[in-house]
Legacy VTK file of the C-alpha trace (Angstrom):
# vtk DataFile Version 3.0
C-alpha trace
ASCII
DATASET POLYDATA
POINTS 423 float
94.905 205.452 95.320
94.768 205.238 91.517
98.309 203.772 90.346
98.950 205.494 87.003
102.354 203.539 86.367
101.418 200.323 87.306
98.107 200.564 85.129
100.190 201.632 81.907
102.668 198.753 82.350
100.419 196.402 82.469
98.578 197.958 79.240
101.787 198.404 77.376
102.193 194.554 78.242
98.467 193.683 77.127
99.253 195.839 73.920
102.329 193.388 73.589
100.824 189.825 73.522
100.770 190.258 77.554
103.658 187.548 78.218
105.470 189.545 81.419
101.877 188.961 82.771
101.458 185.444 81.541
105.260 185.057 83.329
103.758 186.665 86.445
100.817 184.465 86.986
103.363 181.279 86.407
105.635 182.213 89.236
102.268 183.672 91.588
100.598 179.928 91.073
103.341 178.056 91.653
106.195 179.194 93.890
104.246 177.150 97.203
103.434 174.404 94.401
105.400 171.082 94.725
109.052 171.421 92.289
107.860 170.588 88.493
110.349 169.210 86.565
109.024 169.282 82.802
110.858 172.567 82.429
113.889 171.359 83.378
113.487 168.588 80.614
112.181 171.127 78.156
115.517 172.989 78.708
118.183 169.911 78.531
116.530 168.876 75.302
116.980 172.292 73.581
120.410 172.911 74.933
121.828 169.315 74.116
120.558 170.058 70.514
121.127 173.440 69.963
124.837 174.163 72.349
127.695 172.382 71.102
128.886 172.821 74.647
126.095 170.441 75.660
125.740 168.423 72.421
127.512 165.508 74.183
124.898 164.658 76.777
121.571 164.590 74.410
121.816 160.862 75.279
121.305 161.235 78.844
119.094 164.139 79.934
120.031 163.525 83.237
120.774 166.665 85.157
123.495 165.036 87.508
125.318 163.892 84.350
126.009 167.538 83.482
128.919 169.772 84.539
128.856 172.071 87.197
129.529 175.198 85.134
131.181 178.710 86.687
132.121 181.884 85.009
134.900 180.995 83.346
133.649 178.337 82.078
131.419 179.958 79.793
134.264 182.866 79.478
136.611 180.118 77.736
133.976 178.032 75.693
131.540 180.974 74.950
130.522 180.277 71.784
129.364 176.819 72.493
126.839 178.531 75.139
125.158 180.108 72.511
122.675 178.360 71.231
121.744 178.078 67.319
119.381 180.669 65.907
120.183 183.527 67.739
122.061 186.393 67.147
124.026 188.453 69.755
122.991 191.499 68.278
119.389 190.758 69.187
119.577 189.626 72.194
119.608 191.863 75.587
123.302 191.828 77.095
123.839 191.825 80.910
127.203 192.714 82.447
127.955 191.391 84.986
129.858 193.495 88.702
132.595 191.218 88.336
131.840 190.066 92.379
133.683 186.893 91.847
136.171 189.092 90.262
135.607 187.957 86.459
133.612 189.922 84.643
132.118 189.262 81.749
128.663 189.894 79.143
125.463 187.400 79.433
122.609 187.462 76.900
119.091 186.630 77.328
116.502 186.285 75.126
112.966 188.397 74.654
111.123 185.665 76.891
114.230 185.573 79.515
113.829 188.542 79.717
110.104 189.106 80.509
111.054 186.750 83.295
113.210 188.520 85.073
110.933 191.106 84.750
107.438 189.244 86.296
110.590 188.041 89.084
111.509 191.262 90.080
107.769 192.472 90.132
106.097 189.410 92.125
109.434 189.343 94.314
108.743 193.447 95.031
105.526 192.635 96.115
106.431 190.379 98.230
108.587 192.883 100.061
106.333 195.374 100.166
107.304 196.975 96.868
104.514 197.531 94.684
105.017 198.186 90.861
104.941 202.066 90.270
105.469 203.198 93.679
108.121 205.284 94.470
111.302 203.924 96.017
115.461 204.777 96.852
117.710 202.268 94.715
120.824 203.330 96.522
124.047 202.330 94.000
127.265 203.039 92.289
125.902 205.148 89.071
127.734 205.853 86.209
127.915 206.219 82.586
127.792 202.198 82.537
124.404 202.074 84.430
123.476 205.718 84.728
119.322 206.042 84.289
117.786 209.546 82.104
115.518 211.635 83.678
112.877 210.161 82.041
113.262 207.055 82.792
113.992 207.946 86.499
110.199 209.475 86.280
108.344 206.433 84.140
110.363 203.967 87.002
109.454 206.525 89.905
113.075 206.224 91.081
115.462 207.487 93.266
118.675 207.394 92.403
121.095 207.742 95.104
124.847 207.160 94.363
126.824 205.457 96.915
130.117 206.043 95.241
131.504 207.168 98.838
129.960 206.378 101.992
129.709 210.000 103.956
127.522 211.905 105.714
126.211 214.266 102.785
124.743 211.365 100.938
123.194 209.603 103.566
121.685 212.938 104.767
120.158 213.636 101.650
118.524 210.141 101.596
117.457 210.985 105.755
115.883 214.343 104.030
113.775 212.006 101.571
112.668 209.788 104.159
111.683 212.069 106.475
109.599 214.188 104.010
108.225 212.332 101.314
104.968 210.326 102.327
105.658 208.308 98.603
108.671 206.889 99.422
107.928 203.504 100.392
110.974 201.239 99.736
114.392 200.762 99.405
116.790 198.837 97.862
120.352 198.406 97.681
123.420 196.583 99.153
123.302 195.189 102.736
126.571 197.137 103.438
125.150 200.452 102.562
122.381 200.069 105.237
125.166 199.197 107.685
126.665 202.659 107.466
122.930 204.480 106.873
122.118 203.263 110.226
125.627 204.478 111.725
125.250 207.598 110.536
121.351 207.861 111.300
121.939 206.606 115.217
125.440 209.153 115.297
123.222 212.022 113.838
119.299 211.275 113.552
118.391 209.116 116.057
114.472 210.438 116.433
114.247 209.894 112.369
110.402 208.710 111.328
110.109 207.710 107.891
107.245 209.237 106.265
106.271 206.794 104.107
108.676 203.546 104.129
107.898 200.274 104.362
110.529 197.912 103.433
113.530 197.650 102.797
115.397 195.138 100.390
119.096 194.053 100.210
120.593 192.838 96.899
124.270 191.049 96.087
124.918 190.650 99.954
122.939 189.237 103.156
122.397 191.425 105.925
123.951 190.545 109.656
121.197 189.771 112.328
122.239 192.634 114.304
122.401 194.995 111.334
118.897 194.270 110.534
117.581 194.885 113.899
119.279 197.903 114.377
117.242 198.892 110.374
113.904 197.706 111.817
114.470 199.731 115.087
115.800 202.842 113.448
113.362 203.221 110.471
110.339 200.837 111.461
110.088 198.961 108.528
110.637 195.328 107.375
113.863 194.262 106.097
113.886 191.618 103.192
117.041 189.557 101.893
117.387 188.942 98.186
119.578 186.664 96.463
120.135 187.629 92.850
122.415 188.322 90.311
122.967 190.510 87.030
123.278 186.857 85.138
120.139 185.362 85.986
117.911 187.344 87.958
115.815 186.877 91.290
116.782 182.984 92.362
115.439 183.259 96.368
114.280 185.776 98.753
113.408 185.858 102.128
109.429 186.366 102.477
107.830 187.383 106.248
110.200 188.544 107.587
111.948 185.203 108.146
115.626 184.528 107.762
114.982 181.482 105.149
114.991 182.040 101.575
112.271 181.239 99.374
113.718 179.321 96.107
112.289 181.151 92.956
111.898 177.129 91.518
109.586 178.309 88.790
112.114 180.369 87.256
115.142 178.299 88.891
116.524 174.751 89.988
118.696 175.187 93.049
121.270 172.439 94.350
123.477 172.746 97.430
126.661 170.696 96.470
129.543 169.880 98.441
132.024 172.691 98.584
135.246 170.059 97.487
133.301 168.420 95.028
129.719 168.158 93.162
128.317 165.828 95.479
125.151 166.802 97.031
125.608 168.744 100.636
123.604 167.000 103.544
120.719 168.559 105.064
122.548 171.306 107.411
125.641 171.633 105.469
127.099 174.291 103.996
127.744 173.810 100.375
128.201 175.706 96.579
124.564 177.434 95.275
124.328 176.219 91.745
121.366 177.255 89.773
120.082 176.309 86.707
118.001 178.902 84.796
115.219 177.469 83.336
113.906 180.231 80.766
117.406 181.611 78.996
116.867 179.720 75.965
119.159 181.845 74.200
121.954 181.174 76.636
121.695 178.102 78.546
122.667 178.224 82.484
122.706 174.264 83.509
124.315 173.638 87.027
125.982 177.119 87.332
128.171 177.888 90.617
127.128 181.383 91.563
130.277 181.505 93.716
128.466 181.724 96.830
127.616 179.283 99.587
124.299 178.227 101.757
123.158 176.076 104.068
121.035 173.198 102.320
117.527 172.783 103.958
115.777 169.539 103.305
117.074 166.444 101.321
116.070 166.642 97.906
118.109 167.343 95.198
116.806 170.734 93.975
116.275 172.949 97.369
112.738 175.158 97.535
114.568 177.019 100.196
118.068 177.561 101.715
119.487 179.675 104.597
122.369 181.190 105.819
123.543 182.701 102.439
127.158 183.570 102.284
128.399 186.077 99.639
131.762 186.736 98.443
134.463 188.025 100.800
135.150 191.389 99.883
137.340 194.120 102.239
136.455 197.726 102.694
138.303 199.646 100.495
139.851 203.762 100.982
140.252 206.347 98.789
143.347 208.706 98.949
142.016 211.145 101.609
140.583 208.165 104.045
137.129 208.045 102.457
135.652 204.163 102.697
134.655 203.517 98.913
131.522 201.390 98.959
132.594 197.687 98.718
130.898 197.344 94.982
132.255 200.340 93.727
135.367 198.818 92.232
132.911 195.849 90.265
131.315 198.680 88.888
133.925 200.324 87.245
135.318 197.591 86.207
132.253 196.324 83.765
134.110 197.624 80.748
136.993 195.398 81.104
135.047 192.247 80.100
137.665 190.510 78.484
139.446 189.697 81.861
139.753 186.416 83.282
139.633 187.537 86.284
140.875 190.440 88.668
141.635 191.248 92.594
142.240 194.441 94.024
144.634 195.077 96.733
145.409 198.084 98.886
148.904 198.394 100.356
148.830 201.774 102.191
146.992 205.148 102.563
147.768 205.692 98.780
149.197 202.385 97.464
147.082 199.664 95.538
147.636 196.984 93.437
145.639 195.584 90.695
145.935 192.169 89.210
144.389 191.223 86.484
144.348 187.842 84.532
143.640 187.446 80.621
144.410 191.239 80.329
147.920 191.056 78.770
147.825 192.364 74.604
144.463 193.029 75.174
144.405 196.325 77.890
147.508 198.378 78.970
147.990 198.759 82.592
146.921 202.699 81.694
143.767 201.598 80.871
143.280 200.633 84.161
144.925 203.775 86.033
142.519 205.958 83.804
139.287 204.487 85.105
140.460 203.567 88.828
142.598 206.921 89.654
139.020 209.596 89.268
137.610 207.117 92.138
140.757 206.870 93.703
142.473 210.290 93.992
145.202 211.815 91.592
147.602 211.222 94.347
146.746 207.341 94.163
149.304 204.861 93.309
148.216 201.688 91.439
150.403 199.275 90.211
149.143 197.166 87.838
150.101 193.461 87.415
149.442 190.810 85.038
149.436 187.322 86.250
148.216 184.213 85.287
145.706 183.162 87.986
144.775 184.453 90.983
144.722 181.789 94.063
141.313 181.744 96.245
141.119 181.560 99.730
141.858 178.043 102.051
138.005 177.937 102.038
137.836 177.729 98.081
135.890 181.220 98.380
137.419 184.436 96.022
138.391 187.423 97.527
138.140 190.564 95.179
139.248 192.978 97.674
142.124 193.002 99.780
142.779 195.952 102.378
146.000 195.821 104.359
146.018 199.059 104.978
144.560 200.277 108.380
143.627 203.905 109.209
LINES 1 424
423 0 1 2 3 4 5 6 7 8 9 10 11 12 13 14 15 16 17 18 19 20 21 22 23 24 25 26 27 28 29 30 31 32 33 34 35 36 37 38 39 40 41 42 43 44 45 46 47 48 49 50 51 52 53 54 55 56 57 58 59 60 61 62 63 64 65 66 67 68 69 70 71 72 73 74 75 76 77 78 79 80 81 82 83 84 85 86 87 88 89 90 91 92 93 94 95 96 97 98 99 100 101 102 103 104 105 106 107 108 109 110 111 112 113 114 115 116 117 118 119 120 121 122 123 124 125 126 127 128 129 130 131 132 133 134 135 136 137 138 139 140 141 142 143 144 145 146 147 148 149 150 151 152 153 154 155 156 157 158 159 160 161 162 163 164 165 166 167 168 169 170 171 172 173 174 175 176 177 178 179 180 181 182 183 184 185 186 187 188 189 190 191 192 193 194 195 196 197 198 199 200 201 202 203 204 205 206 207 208 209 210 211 212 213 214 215 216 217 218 219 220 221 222 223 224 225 226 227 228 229 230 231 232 233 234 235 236 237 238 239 240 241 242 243 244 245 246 247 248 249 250 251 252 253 254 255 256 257 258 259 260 261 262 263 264 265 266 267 268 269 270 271 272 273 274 275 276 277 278 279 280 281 282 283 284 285 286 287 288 289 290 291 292 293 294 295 296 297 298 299 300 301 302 303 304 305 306 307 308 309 310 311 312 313 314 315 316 317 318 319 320 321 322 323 324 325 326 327 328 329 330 331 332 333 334 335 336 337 338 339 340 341 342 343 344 345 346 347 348 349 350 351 352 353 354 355 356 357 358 359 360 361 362 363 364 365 366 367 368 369 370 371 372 373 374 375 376 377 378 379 380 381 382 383 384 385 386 387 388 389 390 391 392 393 394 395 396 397 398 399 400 401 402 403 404 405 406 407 408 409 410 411 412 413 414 415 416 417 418 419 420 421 422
């Protein structure tokens, strides 16, 4: 069948100097190719010479000799990530969820960002995603990230908001399945499937997707037994992704295995130690840090996403890695007992960029607490009540509270979301 949208991207591109393409082929031909590191030398030399953050180490150009860099790193020293030449105003911005619970704005140049674009198209394909066909992106939508309807129609989109997880949302997305032959993926967080399939087995058991092939899980990994459940329930492949809003598509899990393929044309991966930057062993568990290869405009050298894998193989930068572990992050309720989907506080809390860092704690039925770092003279604690009370309730009570840091866990992971409140 005759693909109108995919046919007019790729002449729009053609029409443009055709680089998304030019970024497609690169990742196509060499994602099963041995790791080339010319890019990563490409990169060093034009951050060390144009980042006074990195000005220090034009001498060595040695990878190892570099810091391991996280968020607030670049949140304290940002202007030394920026490199020389470019200005913020024309550059595209990308904010961040917050999931380590410190939000903040990354830029990317015009060739960064045809990257991310031939990514996320060669990376749909290889789920079973094909450019122009229609799919479910199931999400927390707002003004912040909210799509027109005309875009929703050029992107052949569905957007489903998973503000709340209850039944009326997850039967209109049953409806869609059921009856629209052109529905043929999905994607959104791991922990919305979860409660789709609770709700499909408590309520549509005999559901038969018209259309759908795949399925694809962003921000979190899905449990073993959560997947089998999906591929029993609505007979399609699942497919883990590891991305985020700062980068773009660094591995995903191709065939229907549970190893993650290492996006090392766009991406250098190394498993370090969690308790220090050594390298992890083969087996171990240890810190993903990426370096970005193609944001010229903002350099990303050794970067701790946060999260942790297990390191597969011995050399230095990993083409693939299992056992992804995201961020530990607690179910959160509204006022009247409704679970809030676990992303829905990052969300809202995009326009509070300035922070440090923040962590989100519910007390009781209607009792939270919110503390923030880096927000005192620069947001009042109303601020916050007016954009967490519409998702809360009007009967919520937040108390806000400004501290200096926020500890992590005894495992050196972040928690974001704390419930000690049980139903």
């Amino acid at each position: 069948m005759f693909n109108f949208r995919k046919t007019a991207f790729w002449l729009k591109d053609t029409l443009q100097g055709g680089d998304i393409k030019r970024q497609y082929k690169a990742i196509r031909d060499n994602i099963d190719k041995p790791i080339n590191n010319e890019s990563l030398d490409r990169l060093l030399k034009h951050a060390t010479n144009n980042c006074s953050f990195y000005s220090e180490y034009k001498t060595s150009l040695d990878i190892t000799t570099f810091p391991v860099i996280n968020k607030s790193t670049i949140k304290n020293y940002f202007d030394g990530f920026i490199s020389s030449g470019y200005q913020l105003d024309q550059l595209h911005v990308m904010s961040t969820s917050g999931s380590t619970g410190t939000p903040f704005k990354s830029y990317q140049d015009k060739r960064k960002r045809n990257r991310v674009l031939a990514e996320l198209i060669y990376f749909n394909e290889r789920a079973e995603q094909v450019l122009g066909n229609k799919f479910i992106f199931f999400r927390v939508w707002n003004e912040n990230n909210s799509k027109s309807s005309l875009v929703r129609l050029i992107q052949n989109i569905v957007c489903i908001n998973i503000l709340k997880f209850n039944d009326e949302v997850f039967k209109g997305a049953v409806s869609l399945l059921k009856n629209d032959k052109k529905l043929t993926s999905c994607l959104g967080y791991a922990s919305t499937y979860e409660y789709f399939v609770r709700y499909i087995v408590k309520e549509h058991a005999d559901i038969k997707p018209a259309g759908l092939k795949s399925i694809v899980t962003s921000s979190e990994v899905m449990p073993v037994e959560i997947k089998r459940q999906i591929k029993e329930v609505l007979l399609c492949n699942v497919y883990d992704r590891y991305s985020n809003q700062e980068n773009g598509i660094v591995a995903q899990t191709l065939d229907c295995t549970d190893t993650f393929i290492v996006n090392h044309p766009s991406y250098l991966v190394e498993i370090l130690k969690e308790n220090s930057d050594e390298p992890a062993s083969e087996g171990e568990v240890g810190r993903i840090v990426i370096t970005d290869l193609f944001n010229y405009a903002m350099p990303y050298i050794r970067y701790d996403t946060g999260d942790l894998a297990v390191k597969v193989g011995s050399e230095q930068f990993s083409k693939s890695i299992q056992a992804v572990q995201g961020r530990q992050v607690d179910v959160i309720y509204d006022v009247e007992g409704n679970v809030l989907t676990p992303h829905t506080l990052s969300v809202y809390m995009w326009k509070f960029d300035k922070l440090a860092q923040y962590q989100f704690i519910q007390e009781e039925k209607k009792s939270y607490v919110l503390k923030v770092s880096g927000a005192d003279g620069i947001y009042t604690k109303e601020d916050f009540r007016c954009v967490l009370v519409p998702v809360l309730g009007n009967d919520a009570n937040i108390g806000v509270v400004y501290v200096n840091e926020i500890p992590v866990l005894s495992s050196g992971k972040f928690k974001k979301t704390i419930c000690n409140y049980t139903p």
